[in-house]
DSSP file (Angstrom, degrees, kcal/mol; ACC not computed):
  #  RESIDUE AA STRUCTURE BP1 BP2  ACC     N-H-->O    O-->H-N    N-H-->O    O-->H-N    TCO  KAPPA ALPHA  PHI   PSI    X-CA   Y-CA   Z-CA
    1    1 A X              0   0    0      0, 0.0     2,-0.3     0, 0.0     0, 0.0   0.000 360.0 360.0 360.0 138.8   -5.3  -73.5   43.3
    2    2 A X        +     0   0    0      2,-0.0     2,-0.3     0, 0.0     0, 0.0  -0.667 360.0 171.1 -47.2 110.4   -3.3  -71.2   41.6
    3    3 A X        -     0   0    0     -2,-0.3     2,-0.4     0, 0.0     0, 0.0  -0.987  32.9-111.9-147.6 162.3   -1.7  -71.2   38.1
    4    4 A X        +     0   0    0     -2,-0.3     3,-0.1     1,-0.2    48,-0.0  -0.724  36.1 172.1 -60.3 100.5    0.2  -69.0   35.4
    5    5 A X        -     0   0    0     -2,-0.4    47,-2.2     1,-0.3     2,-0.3   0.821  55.0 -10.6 -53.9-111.1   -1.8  -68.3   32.2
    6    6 A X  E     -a   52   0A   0     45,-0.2     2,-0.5    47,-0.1    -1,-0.3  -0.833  50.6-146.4-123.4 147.8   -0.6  -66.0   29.7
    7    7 A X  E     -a   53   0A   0     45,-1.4    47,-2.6    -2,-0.3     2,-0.2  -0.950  38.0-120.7-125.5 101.7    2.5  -63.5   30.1
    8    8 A X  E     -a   54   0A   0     -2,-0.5     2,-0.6    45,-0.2    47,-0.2  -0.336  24.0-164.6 -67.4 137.8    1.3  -60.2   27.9
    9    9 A X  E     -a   55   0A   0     45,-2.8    47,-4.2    -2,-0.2     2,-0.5  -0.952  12.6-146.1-121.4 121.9    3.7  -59.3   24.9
   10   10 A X  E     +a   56   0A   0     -2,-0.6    58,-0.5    45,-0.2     2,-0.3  -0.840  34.8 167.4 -85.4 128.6    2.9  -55.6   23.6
   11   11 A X  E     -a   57   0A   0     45,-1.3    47,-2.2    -2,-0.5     3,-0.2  -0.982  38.8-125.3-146.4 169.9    3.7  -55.9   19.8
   12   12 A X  S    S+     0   0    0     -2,-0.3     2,-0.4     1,-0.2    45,-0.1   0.660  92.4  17.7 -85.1  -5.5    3.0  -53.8   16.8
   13   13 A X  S >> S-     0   0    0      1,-0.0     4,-1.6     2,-0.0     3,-0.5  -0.876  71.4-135.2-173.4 119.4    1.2  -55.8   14.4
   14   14 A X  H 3> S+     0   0    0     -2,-0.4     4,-2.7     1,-0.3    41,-0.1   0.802  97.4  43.6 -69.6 -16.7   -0.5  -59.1   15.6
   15   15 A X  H 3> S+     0   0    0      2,-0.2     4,-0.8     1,-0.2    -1,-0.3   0.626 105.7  56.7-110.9 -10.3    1.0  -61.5   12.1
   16   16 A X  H <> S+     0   0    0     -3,-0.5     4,-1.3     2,-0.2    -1,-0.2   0.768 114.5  41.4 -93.9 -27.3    4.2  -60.3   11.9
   17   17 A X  H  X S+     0   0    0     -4,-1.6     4,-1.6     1,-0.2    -2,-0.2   0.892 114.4  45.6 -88.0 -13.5    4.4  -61.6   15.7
   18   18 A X  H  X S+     0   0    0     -4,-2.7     4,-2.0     2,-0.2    -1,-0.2   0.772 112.3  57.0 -93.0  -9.8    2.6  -64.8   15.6
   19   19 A X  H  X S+     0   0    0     -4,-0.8     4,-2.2     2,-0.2     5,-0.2   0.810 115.6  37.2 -38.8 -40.5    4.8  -65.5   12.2
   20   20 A X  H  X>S+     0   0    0     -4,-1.3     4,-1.5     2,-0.2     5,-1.4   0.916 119.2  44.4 -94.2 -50.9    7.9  -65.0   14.2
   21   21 A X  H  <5S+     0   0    0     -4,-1.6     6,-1.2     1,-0.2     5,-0.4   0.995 123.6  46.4 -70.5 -41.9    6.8  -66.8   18.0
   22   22 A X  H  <5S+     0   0    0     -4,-2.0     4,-0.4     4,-0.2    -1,-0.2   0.853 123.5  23.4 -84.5 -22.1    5.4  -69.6   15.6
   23   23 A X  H  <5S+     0   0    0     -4,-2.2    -1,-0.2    -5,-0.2    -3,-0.2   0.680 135.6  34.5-114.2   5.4    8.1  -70.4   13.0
   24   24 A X  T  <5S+     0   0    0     -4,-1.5    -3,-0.2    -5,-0.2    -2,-0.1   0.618 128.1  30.2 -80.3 -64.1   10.9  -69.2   15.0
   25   25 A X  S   <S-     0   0    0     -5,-1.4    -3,-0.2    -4,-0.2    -4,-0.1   0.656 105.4-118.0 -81.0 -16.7   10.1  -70.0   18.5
   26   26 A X        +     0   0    0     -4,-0.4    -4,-0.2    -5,-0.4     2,-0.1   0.409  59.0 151.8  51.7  17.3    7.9  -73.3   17.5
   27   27 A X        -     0   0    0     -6,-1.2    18,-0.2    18,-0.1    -1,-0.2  -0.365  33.6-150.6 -33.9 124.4    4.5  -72.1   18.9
   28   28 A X  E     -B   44   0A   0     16,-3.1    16,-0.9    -2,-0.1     2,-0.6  -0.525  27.1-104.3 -93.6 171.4    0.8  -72.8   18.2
   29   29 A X  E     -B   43   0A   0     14,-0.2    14,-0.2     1,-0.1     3,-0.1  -0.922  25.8-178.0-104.9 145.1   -2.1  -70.7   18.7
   30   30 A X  S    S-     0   0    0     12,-1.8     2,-0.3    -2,-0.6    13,-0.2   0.672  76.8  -8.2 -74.9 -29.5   -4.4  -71.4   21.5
   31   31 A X        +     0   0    0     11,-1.7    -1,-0.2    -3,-0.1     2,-0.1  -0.958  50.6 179.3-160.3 161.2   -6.6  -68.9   20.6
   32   32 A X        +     0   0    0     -2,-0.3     2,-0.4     9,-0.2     9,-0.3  -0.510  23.6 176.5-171.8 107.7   -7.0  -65.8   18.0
   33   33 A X  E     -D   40   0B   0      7,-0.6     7,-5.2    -2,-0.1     2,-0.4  -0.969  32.6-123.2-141.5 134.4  -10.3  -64.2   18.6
   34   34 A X  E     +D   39   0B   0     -2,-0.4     2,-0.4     5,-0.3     5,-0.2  -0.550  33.1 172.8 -86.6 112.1  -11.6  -60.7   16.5
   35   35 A X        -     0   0    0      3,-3.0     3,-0.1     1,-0.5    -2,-0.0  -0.936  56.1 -88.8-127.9 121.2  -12.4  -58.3   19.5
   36   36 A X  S    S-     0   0    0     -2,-0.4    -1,-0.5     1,-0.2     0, 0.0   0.187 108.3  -0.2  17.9-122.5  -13.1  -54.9   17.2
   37   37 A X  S    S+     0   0    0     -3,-0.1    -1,-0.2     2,-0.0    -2,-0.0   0.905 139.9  42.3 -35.8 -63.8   -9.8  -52.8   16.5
   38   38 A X  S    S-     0   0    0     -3,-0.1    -3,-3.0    -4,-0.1     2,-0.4  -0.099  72.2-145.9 -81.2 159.1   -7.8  -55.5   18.6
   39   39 A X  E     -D   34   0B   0     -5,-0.2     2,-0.9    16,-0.1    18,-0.3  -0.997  18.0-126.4-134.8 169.8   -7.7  -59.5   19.1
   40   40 A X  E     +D   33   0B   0     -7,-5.2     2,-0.8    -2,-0.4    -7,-0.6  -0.719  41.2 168.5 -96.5  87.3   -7.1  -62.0   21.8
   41   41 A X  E     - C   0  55A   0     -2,-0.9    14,-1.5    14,-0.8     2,-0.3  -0.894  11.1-179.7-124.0 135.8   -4.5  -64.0   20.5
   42   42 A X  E     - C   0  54A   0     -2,-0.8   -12,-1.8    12,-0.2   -11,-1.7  -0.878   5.0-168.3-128.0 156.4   -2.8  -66.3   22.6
   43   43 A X  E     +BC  29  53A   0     10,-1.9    10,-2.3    -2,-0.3   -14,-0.2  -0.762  16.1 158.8-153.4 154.3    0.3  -68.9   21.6
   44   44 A X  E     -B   28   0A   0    -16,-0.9   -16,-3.1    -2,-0.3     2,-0.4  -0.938  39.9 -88.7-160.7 143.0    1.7  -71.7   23.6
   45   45 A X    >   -     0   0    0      6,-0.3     3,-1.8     3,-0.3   -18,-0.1  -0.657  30.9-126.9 -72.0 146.6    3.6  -74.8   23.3
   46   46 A X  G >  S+     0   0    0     -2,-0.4     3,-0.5     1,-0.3    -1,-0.1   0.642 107.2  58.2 -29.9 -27.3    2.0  -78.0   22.8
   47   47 A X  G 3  S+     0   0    0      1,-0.2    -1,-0.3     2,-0.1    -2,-0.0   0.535 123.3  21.5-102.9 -18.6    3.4  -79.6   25.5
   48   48 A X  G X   +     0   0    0     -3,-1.8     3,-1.8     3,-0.1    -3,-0.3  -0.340  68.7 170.5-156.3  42.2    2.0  -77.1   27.9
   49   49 A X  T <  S+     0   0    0     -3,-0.5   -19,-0.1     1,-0.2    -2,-0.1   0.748  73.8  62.0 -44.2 -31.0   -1.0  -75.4   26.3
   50   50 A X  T 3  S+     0   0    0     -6,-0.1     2,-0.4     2,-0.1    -1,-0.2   0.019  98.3  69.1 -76.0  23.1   -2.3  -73.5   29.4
   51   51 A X  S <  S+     0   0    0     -3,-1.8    -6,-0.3    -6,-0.1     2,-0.3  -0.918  72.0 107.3 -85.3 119.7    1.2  -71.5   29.5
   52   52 A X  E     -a    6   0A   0    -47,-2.2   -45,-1.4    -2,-0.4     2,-0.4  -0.927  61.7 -81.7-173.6-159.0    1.8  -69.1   26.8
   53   53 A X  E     -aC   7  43A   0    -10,-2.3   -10,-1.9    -2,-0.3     2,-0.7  -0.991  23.6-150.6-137.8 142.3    1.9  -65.7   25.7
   54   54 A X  E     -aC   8  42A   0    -47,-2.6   -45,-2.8    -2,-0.4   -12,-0.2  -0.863  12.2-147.6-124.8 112.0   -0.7  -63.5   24.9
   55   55 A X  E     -aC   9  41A   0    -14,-1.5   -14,-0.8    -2,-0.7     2,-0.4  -0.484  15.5-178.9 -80.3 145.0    0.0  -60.6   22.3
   56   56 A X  E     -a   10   0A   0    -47,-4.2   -45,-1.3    -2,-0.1   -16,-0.1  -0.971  28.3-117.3-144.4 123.2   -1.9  -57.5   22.7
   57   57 A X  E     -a   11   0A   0     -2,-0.4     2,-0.4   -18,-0.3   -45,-0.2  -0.223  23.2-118.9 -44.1 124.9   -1.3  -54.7   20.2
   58   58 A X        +     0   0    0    -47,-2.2    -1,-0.1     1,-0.1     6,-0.0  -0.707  45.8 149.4 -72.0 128.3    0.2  -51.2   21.1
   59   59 A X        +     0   0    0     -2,-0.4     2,-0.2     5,-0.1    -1,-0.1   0.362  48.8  70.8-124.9   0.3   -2.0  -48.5   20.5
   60   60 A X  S  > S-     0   0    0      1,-0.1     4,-1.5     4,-0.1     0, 0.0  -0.680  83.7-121.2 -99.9-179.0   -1.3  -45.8   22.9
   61   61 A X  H  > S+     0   0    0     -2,-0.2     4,-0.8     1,-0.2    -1,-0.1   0.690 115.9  55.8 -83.0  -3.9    1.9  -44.0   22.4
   62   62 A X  H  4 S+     0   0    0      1,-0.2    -1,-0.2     2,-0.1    -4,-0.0   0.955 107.5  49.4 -84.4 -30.5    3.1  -44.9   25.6
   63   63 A X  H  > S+     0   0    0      2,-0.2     4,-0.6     3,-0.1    -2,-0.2   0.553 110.9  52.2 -80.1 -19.4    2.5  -48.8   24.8
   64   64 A X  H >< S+     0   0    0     -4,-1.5     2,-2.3     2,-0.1     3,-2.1   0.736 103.9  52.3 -82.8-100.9    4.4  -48.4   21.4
   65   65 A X  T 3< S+     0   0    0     -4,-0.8    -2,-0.2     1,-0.3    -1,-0.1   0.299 112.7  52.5-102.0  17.2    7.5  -46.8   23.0
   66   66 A X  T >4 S+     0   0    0     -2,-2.3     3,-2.7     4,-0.0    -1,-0.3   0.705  77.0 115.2 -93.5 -18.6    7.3  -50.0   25.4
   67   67 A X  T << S+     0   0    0     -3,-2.1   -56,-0.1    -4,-0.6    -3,-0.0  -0.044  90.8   7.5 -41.0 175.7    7.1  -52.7   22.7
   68   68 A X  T 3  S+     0   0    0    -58,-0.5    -1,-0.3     1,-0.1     3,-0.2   0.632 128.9  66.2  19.0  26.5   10.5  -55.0   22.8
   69   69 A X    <   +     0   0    0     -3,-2.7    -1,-0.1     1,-0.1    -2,-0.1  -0.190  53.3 131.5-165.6  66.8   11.4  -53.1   26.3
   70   70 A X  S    S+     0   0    0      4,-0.1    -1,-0.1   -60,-0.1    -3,-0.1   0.356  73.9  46.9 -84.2 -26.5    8.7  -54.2   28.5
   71   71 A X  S    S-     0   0    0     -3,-0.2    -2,-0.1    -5,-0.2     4,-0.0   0.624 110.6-104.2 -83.2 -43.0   11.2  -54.9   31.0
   72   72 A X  S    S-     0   0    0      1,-0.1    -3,-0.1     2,-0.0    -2,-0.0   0.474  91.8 -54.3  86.3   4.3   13.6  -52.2   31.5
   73   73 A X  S    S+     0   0    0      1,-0.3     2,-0.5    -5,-0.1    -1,-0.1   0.419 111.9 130.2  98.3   6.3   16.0  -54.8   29.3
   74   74 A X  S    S-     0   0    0      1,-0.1    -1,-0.3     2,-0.0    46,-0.3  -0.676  73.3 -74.3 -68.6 121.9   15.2  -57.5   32.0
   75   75 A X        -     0   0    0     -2,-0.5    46,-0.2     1,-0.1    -1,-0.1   0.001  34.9-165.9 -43.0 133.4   13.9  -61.3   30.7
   76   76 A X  S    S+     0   0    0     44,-3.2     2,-0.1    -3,-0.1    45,-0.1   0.890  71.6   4.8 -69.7 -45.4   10.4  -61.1   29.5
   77   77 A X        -     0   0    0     43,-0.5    45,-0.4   -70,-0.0     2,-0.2  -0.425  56.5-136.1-131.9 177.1   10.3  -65.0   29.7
   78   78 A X        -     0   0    0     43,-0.2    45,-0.2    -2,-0.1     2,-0.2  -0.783  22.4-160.8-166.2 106.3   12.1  -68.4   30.6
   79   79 A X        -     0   0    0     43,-2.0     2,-0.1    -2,-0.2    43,-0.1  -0.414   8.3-150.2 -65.6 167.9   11.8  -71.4   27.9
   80   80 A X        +     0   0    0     -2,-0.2    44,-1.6    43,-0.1    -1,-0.2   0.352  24.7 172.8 -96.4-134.6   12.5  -74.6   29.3
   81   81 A X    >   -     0   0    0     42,-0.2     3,-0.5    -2,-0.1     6,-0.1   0.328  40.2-125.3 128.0 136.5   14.1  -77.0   26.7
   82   82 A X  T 3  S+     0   0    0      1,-0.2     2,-0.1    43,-0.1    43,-0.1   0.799  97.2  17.8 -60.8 -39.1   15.5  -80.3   26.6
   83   83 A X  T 3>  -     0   0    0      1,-0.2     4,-2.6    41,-0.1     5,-0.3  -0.666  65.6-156.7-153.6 101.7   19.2  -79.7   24.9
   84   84 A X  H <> S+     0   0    0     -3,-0.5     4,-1.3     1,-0.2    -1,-0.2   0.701  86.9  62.3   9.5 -84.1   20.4  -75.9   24.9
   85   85 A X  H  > S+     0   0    0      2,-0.3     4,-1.9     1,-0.3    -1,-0.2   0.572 102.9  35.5 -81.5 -49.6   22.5  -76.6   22.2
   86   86 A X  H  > S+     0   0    0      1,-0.2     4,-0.6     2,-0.2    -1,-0.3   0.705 117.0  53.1-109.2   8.8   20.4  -77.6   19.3
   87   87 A X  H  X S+     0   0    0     -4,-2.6     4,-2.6     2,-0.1    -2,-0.3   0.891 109.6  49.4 -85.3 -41.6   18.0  -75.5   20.2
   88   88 A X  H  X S+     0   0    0     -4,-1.3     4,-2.1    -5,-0.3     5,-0.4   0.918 117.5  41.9 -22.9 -67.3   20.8  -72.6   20.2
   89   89 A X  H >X S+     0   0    0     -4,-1.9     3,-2.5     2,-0.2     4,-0.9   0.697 114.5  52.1 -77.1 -97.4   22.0  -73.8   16.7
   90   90 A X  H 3X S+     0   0    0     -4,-0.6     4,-2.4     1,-0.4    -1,-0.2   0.535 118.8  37.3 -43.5 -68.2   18.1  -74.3   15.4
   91   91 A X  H 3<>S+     0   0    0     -4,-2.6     5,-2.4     1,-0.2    -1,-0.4   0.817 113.6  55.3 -62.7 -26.0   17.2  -70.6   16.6
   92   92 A X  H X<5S+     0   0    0     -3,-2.5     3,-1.6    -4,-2.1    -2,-0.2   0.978 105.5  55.5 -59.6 -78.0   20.8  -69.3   15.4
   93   93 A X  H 3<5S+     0   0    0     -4,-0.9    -2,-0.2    -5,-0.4    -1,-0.2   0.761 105.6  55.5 -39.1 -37.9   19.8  -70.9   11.8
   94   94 A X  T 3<5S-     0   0    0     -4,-2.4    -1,-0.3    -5,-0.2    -2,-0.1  -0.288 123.1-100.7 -87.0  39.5   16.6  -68.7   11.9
   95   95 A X  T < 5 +     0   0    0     -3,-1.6    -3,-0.2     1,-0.1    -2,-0.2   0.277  65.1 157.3  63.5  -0.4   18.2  -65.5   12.4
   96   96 A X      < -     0   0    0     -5,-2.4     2,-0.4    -4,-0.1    19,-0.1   0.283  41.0-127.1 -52.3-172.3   17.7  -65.0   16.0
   97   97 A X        -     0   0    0     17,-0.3    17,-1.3    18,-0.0     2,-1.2  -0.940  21.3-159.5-134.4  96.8   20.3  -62.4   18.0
   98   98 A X  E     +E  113   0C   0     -2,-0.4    15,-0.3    15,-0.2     3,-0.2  -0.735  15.3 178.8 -70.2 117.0   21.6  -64.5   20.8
   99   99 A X  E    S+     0   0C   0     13,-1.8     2,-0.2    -2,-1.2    14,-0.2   0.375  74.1  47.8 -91.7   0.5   23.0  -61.8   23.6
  100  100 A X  E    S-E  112   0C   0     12,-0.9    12,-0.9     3,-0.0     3,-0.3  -0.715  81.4-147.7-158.3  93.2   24.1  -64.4   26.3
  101  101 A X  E     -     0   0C   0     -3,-0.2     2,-0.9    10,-0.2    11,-0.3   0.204  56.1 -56.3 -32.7-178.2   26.1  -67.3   24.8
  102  102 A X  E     -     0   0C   0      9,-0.2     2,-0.2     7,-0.1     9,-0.2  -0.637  57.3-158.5 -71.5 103.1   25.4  -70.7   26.8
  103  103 A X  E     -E  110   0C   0      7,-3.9     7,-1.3    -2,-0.9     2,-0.3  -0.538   2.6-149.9 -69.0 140.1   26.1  -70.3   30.3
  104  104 A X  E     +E  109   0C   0     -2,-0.2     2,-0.3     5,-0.2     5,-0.2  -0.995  20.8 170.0-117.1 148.7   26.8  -73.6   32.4
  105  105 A X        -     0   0    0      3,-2.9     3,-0.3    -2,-0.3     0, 0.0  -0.805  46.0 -96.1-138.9 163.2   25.8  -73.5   36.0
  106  106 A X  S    S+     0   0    0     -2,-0.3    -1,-0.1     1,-0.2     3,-0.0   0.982 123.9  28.5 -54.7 -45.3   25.7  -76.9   38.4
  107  107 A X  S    S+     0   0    0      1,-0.1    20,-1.4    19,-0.1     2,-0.3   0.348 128.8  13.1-133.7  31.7   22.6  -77.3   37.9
  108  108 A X        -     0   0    0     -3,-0.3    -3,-2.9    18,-0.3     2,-0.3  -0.995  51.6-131.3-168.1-174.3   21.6  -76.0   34.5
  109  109 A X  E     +E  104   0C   0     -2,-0.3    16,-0.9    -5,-0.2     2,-0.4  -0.988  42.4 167.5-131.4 137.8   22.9  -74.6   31.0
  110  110 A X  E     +EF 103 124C   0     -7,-1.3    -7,-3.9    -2,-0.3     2,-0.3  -0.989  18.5 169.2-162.9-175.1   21.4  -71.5   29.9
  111  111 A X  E     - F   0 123C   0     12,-2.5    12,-3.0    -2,-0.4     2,-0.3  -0.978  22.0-115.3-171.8 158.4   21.4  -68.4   27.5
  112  112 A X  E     +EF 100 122C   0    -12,-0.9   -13,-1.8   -11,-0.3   -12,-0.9  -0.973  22.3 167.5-117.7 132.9   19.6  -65.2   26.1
  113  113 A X  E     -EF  98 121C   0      8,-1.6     8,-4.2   -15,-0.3     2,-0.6  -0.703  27.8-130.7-127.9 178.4   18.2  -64.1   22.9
  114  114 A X  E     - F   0 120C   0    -17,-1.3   -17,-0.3    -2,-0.3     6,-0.2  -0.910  22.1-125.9-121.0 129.4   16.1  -61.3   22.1
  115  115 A X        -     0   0    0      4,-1.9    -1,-0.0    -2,-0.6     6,-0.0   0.092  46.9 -79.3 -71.3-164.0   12.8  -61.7   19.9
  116  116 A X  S    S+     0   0    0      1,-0.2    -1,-0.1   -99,-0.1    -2,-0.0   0.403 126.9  52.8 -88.4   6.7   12.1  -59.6   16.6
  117  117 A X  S    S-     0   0    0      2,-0.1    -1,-0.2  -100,-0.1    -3,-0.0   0.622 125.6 -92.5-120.2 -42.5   11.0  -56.6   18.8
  118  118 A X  S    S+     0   0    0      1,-0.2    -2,-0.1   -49,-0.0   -51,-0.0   0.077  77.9 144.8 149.3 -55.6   13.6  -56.3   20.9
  119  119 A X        -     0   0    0     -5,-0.2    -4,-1.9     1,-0.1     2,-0.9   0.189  40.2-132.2  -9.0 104.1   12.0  -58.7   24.0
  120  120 A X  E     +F  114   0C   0    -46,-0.3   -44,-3.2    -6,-0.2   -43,-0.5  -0.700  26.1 177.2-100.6 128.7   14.6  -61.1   26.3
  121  121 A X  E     -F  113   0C   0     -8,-4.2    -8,-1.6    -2,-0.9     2,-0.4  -0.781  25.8-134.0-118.9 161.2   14.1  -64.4   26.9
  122  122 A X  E     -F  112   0C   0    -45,-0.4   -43,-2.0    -2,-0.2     2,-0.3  -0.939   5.4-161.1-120.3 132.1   15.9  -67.1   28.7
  123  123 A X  E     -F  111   0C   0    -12,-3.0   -12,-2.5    -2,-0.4     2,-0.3  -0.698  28.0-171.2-111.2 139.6   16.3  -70.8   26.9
  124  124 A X  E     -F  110   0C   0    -44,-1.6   -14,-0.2    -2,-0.3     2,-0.1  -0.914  15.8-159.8-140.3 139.1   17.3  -73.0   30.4
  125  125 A X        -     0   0    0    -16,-0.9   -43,-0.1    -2,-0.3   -41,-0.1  -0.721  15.7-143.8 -42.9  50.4   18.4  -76.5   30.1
  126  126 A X        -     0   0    0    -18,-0.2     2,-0.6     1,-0.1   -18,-0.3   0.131   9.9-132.5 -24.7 144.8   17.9  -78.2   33.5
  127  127 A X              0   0    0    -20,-1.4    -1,-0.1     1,-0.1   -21,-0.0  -0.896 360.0 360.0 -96.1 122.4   20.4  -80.7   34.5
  128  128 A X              0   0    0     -2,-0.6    -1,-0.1   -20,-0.0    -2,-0.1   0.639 360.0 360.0 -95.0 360.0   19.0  -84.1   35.8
């Protein structure tokens, strides 16, 4: 069987990003492990520790002029979350940049915000 790990996030400085995914985003780390120059550190939610993100420093120049634009300005990611809205207003309160107000769709509510780099992710509200 098959599953989804970790989804690599190129960032510039490994504490400034788990500061921001963890007291911003609510995240833990799963791991943070000293490999010379670099480390393996990988963040998750609780609820789904084998899911995450794994930050991996840029050090070539071509991997700095990807940081926050990894994409081509496409979503990096897709939270789940239980209500939009005060998760919206929570992340709003912490300075986030939302760039796609709350959408409603039949059979979800959803929106985009961009992380301290630059990064877009999509917060989804399922409808049950």
């Amino acid at each position: 069987m098959n599953s989804l790990g970790r989804l690599v996030v190129l960032v510039p400085d490994y504490d400034e990003a788990i500061q921001f995914y963890l007291s911003v985003l609510g995240m833990r780390i799963i791991a943070d492990i000293p490999a010379g120059a670099l480390r393996f550190v990988h963040l998750g939610f609780a609820a789904e520790p084998s899911i995450g993100l794994w930050l991996l420093k840029a050090t070539t120049a071509e991997q700095k002029a990807r940081v926050g634009n990894q994409t081509g300005g496409q979503p990096l990611a897709v939270i789940y979350t239980s209500d939009l809205h005060a998760e919206g207003d929570r992340l709003t309160a912490k300075g986030v940049q939302f760039v796609l107000r709350p959408t409603e769709e039949a059979d979800s509510i959803y929106a985009q915000f961009r992380d301290i780099y630059g990064n877009i992710f999509v917060l989804v509200q399922l409808k049950a």
